[in-house]
C-alpha positions in Angstrom: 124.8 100.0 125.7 127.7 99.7 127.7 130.7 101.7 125.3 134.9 102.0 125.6 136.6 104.3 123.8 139.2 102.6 121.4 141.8 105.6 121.8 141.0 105.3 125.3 141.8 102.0 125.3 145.1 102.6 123.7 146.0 105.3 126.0 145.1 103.8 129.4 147.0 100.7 128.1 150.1 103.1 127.4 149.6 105.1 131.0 149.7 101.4 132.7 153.0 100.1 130.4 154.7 103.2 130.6 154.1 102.5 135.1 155.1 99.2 134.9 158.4 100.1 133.4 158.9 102.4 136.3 159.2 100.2 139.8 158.3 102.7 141.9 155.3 104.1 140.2 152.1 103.6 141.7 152.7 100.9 144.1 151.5 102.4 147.4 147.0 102.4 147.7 145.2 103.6 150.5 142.8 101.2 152.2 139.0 103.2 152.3 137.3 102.1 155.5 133.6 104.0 156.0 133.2 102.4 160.0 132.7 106.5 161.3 129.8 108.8 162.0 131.9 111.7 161.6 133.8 111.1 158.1 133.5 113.4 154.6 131.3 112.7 152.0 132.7 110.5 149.6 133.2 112.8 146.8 135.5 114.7 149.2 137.2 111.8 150.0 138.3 111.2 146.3 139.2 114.4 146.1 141.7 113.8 149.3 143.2 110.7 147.2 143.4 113.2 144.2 145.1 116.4 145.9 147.9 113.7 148.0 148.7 111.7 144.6 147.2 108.6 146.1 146.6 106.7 143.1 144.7 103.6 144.5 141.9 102.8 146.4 140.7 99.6 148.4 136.8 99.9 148.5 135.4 97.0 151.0 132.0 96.7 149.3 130.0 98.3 146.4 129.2 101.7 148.3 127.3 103.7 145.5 128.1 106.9 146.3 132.1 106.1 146.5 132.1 104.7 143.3 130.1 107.7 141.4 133.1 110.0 143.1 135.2 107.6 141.9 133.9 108.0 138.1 136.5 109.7 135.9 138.8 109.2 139.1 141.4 108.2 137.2 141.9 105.7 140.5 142.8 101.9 140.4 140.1 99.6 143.1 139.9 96.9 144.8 136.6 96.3 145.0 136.0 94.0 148.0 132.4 91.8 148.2 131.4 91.9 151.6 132.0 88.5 154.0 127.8 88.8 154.0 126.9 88.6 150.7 129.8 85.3 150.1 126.5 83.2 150.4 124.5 84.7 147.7 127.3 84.9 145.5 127.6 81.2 145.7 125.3 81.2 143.2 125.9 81.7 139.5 123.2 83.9 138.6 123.6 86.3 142.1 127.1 86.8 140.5 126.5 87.6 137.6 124.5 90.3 138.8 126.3 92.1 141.0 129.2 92.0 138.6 126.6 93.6 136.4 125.4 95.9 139.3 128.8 96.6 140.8 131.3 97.0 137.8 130.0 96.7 134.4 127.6 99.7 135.5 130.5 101.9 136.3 133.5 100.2 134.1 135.7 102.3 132.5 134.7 105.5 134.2 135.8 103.2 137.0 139.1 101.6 136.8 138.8 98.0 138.9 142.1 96.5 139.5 140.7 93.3 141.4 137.8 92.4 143.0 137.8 90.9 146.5 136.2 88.0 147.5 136.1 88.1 150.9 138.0 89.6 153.6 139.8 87.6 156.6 137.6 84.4 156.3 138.1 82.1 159.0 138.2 78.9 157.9 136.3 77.4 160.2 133.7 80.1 159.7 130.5 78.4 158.5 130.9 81.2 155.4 134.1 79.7 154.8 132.4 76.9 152.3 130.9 79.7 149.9 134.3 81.2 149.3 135.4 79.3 146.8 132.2 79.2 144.8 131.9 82.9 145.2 135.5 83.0 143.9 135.0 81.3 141.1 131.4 82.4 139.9 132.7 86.3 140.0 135.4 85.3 138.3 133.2 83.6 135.3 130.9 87.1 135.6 133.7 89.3 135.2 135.6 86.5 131.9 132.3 86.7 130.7 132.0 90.4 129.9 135.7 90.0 128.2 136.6 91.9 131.4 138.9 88.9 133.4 142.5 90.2 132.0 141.6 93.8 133.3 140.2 92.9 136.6 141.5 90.3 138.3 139.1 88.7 140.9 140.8 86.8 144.1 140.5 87.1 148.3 142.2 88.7 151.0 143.9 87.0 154.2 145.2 87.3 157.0 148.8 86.0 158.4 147.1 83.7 160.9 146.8 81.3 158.3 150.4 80.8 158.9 151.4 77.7 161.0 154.9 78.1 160.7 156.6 81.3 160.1 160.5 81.2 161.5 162.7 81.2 159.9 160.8 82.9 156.5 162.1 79.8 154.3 160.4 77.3 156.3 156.6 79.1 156.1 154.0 77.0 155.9 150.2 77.3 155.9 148.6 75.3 159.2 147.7 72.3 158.1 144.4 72.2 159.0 143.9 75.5 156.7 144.9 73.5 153.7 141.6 71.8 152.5 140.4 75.1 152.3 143.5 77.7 151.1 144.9 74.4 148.6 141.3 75.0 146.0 141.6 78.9 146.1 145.0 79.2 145.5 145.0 76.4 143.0 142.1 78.7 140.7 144.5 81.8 141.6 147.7 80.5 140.2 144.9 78.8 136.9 143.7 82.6 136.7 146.8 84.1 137.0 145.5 86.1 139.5 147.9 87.3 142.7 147.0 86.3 146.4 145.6 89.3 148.5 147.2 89.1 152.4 146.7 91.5 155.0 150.2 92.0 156.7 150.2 94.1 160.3 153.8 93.7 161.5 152.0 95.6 164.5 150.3 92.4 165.8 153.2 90.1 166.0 155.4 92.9 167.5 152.8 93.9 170.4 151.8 90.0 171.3 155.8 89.0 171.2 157.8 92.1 172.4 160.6 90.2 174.3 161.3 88.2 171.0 160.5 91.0 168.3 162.3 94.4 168.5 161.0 97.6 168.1 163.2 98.8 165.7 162.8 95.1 163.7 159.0 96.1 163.3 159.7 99.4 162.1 161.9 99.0 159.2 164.5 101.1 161.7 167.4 98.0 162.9 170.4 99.1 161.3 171.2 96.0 160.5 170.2 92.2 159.5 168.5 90.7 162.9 167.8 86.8 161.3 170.3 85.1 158.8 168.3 82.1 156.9 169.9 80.5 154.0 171.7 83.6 153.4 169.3 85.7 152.9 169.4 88.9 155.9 166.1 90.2 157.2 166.7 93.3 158.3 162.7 94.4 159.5 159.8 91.9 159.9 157.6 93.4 156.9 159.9 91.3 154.5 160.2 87.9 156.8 156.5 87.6 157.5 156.1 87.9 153.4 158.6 85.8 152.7 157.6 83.4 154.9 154.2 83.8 152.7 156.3 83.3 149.9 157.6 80.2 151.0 154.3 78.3 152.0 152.9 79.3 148.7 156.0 77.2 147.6 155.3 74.7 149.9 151.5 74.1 148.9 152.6 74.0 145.1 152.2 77.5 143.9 155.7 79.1 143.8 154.5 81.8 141.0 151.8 82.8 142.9 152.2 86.5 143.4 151.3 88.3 146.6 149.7 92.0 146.8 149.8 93.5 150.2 145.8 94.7 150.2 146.6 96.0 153.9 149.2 96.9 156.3 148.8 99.8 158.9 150.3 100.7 162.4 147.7 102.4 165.2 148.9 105.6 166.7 146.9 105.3 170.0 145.0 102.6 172.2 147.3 99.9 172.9 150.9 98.7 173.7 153.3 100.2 171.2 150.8 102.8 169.5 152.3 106.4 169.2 151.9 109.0 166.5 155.3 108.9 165.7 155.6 104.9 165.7 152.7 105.0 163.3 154.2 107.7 161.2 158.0 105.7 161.1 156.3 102.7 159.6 154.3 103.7 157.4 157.2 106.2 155.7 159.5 103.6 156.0 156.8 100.8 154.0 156.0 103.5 151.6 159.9 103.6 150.9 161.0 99.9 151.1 158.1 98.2 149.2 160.0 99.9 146.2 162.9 97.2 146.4 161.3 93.7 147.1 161.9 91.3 149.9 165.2 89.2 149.7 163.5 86.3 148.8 162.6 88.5 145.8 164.3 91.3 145.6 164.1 93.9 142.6 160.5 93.9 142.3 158.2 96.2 144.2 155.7 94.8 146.0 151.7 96.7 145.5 151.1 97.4 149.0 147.8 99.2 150.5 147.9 101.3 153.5 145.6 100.8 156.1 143.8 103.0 156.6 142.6 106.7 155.5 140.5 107.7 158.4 140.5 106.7 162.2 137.4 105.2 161.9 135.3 105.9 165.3 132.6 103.3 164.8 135.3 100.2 163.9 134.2 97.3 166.8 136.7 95.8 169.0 139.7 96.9 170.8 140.4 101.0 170.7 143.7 100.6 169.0 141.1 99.4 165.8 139.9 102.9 166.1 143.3 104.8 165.1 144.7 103.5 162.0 143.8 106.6 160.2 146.4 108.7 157.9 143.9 111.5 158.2 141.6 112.7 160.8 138.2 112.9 160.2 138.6 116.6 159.3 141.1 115.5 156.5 143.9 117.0 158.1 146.8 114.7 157.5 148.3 112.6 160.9 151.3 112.6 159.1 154.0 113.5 156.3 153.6 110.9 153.7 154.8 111.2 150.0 152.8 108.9 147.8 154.7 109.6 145.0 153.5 109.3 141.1 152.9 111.0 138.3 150.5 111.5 135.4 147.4 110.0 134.6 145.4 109.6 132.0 141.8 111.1 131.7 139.4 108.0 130.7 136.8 110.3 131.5 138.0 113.0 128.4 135.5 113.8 126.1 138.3 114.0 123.4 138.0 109.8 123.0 134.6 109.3 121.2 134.6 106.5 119.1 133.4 103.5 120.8 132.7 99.6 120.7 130.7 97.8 122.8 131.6 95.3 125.6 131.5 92.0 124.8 127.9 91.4 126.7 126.5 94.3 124.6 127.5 91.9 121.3 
């Protein structure tokens, strides 16, 4: 019988309040990509995220080993289902069983923050039509296991989805995007459940390089470079988000909220790669996704790093292959400070009294 710990409860509840008073606690995640024949085991790799105080973890499919290390981890997931299985998921009863398989097996030793549905669907992929009903029928797994306040179950894109992104207040999804992105977002902002976008200001800084500065991509301009409606944007990070913001607005769902699930700079293989580019952006990110963006400002924005190993198997173009924090020997690429602070052990054998999840009643 699948058990929680009532005190357990309690206390992971109070570790999670006591965070959320704090804006700067536990906002930065490190994206775990597996797409190397010469990467650790995963147990070692969970200790890596243990001993540098990274305190979560983006998992891009149900890899068994990774989430047994991750037992007791005391590490927040995003548990991604793979583009491949969208199809099979499609289906209520495929679902339900690989929520079954995938989290209930391994919930609470396992802490899932979200599950993603998806990652970087093209629309007018032919797997784009099972999104949706994936979406929703993980969703109805997880709400039906008492689970769907805990883990919240939603997809990840990417910025091309973005017709119109200049200035940030008049972003705007593509309009032929919309019959697709208008359902999904709709069940999102019903759930309650943020958007997951992948945000590279990389990209849009090495394909436009005579109208997007160096410094603008980096978080280093020392001051505003765009006015709009008052607001300055002082690096791209916060326009290309904002401009998010604003065609979330546009499509009807103004309180949709947006988690960053990646956002990485390479440090070799292509036009503006360098060690120390890669390591100014991501210290700077790590820094200013404290503060918000100015379209709102105050709040700290959950942001996932991409990624914790140069990953020498990745396909396409060799920049793909250098997004790494570490090297494959875990030595770090750079000086990061994650920051952070206690956790609770849910894996103590101190809690023992125990009820049973709402599928064991």
């Amino acid at each position: 019988m699948a058990i929680f710990s009532t005190s357990m409860a309690a206390m992971l509840l109070l570790g999670l309040f006591a965070a959320n008073l704090d804006p700067t606690a536990a906002q930065i995640g490190v994206c775990y990509g597996m797409l190397g024949n010469n990467l650790p085991n995963s147990w070692e790799v969970i200790q890596l995220y243990k001993s540098n105080n990274i305190r979560r973890l983006r998992l891009y499919d149900p890899n068994q080993q990774a989430l047994q290390a991750l037992r007791g981890s005391n590490i927040e997931v995003i548990l991604g289902v793979p583009n491949d299985q969208l199809q099979n998921l499609a289906d209520p009863s495929k679902a339900q069983s690989w929520v079954q398989s995938n989290v209930v097996a391994y919930w609470p030793s396992v802490w899932f923050r979200y599950i993603a549905v998806g990652n970087e669907v093209p629309p007018s992929s032919w797997l784009a039509q099972f999104v949706l009903p994936a979406l929703v029928n993980v969703f109805n797994a997880v709400r039906s296991i008492g689970l769907e306040s805990q883990i919240k179950v939603s997809i990840a894109i990417d910025m091309t989805l973005i017709g119109v992104s200049y200035p940030p207040s008049a972003g705007a999804f593509r309009g032929d995007v919309r019959s697709y992105l208008d359902p999904i977002i709709g069940h999102l902002a019903w759930a309650r459940t943020p958007l997951l976008a992948n945000i590279y200001t990389y990209f849009n800084y090495s394909g436009n390089p005579r109208d997007i500065s160096l410094p603008y991509a980096l978080f280093t301009s020392p001051s505003p470079i765009i006015w709009d409606q008052g607001r300055g944007y002082q690096n791209l990070f916060d326009a290309m988000l904002d401009s998010l913001y604003s065609a979330l607005e546009k499509a009807g769902q103004e309180g949709l909220e947006v988690v960053v699930s990646e956002s990485g700079w390479p440090s070799a293989g292509g036009f503006g790669t360098s060690v120390d580019n890669a390591a100014t952006y991501l210290s700077n990110l790590i820094r200013h996704v404290q503060g918000g963006t100015p379209k709102r400002p105050g709040k700290a924005i959950e942001t996932y790093l991409f990624a914790l190993f140069d990953e020498n198997s990745k396909p396409g173009p060799e920049l793909e292959r250098h997004f790494g924090l570490f090297s494959p020997n875990k030595q770090p690429k750079y000086q990061l400070h994650f920051g952070g602070g206690r956790h609770w052990d849910i894996a103590s054998e101190e809690y023992n009294r125990t009820f049973p999840l709402k599928s064991d009643m």
